[in-house]
C-alpha angles and dihedrals in degrees: 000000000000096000120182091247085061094059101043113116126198132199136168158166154180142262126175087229137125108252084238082062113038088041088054083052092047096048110031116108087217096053095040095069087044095066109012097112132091094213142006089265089078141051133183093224083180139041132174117179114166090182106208134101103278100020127107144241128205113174109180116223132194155171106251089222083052095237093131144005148142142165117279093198134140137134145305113231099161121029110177101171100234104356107061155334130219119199150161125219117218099263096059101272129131127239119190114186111189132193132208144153126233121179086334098312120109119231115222116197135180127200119191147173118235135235123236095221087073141050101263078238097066090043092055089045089054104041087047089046089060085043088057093048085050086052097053101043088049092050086051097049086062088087111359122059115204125238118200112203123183137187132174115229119196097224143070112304082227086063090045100051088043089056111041090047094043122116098241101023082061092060094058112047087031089057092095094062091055128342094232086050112165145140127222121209135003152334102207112123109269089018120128119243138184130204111201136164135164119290131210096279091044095251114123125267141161139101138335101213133168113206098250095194132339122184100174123235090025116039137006112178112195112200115204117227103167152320132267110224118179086341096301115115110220108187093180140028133028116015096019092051105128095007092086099125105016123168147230117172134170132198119190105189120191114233110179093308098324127091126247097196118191128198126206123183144172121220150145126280086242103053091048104102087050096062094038083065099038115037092065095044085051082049099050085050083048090054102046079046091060101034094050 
């Protein structure tokens, strides 16, 4: 006989993390829908956790070419602050998230009941894939907070994508982040890339990147390897210290033939006000770019 227990799945990881942490990772509307996809083909644009027995949860989750989408929520039974969740999916099945710590690392493990439509196989793939993506997000935010920046462009996502990514066009709404602004290589998806401008002394500087991911028209992810200093690429030590597996990350999302366009980055706390000023300025440039 088919019993519940029987169709119960775990999967885990671990993230050298504090449970205080890794549970406000876990739990926080704006780093859910940092990390709630198994793959670079989705995003959660929207998440909604009111975290108490009784209270609900609706993440939204969707293709980025908008192909597909729909809303994973359900409700909370059982909330123990670090220790473990309880909840049931809408359609009836149960969910337990545990904490616990081991040699300073906290375990993160998740207990669900399966659906009948998949192999149990592909939905474990799928449930530890988002887990892995949890994990290294968490393992990221150790050093680097992430800053989320949006703008809404009156023309074709196509033409926004085009712009922002083209060669010239770079140089101009990147100029307030540095007056010599440029980018080296290419954006094809697994290519190398560098992002250099002119430092203080007049020598070069700037990142060392790879194109994570790129489907034109709807995501491009940057990952940072390492910076460029007086010409020289230094992928470890000081100055790159706590910048290892930054992001940039951009979303162009059709509305009704305008563009939607959203910005994700990882950065130091340090360097957070900066941002805070530029990257809109280097937005608003984008935008008269693209509605000229």
């Amino acid at each position: 006989m088919d019993t519940t227990q029987d169709r119960m799945i775990t999967v885990q990881c671990m993230v050298s993390l504090p449970i205080e942490k890794a549970w406000q990772f876990w739990t926080g509307e704006e780093h859910i829908v940092q990390w709630n996809q198994a793959n670079d083909e989705w995003h959660t644009p929207e998440a909604k956790n009111d975290l108490r027995p009784g209270g609900r949860f609706c993440y939204r989750m969707e293709a980025r070419d908008g192909s597909a989408g729909f809303d994973f929520e359900g409700g909370y039974e059982l909330v123990e602050k670090h220790r473990q969740i309880l909840s049931v999916l809408g359609d009836g099945r149960k969910v337990i998230v545990t904490f616990s710590e081991e040699g300073g690392q906290t375990i993160v493990k998740e207990t669900f009941e399966a659906e009948s439509m998949n192999s149990t196989e592909l939905q474990r793939q799928g449930w530890q894939s988002i887990l892995d993506s949890f994990s290294g997000y968490a393992e990221r935010c150790k050093t680097l907070n992430t800053l989320r920046f949006e703008i809404n462009i009156q023309a074709p996502v196509r033409k926004v994508y085009d712009t922002m990514l083209d060669e010239n066009h770079y140089r101009t709404w990147t100029r307030v982040f540095n007056a010599e602004s440029r980018f080296v290589g290419s954006w094809k998806k697994g290519s190398g890339m560098q992002f250099l401008g002119a430092e203080a002394d007049g020598s070069v500087g700037g990142m060392i990147s790879t194109i994570r991911e790129n489907i034109p028209g709807v995501y491009v992810s940057i990952e940072h390897l390492g910076f460029v200093k007086n010409g020289e690429q230094i992928t470890s030590g000081d100055p790159f210290d706590g910048w290892q597996g930054a992001r940039e990350n951009y979303t162009f999302v059709d509305t009704a033939g305008s563009t939607k366009l959203r910005v994700d980055l990882d950065t130091k706390p340090e360097y957070q006000d900066y941002f805070n000023t530029t990257w809109p300025e280097a937005l608003s440039s984008l935008k008269s770019l693209c509605e000229a």
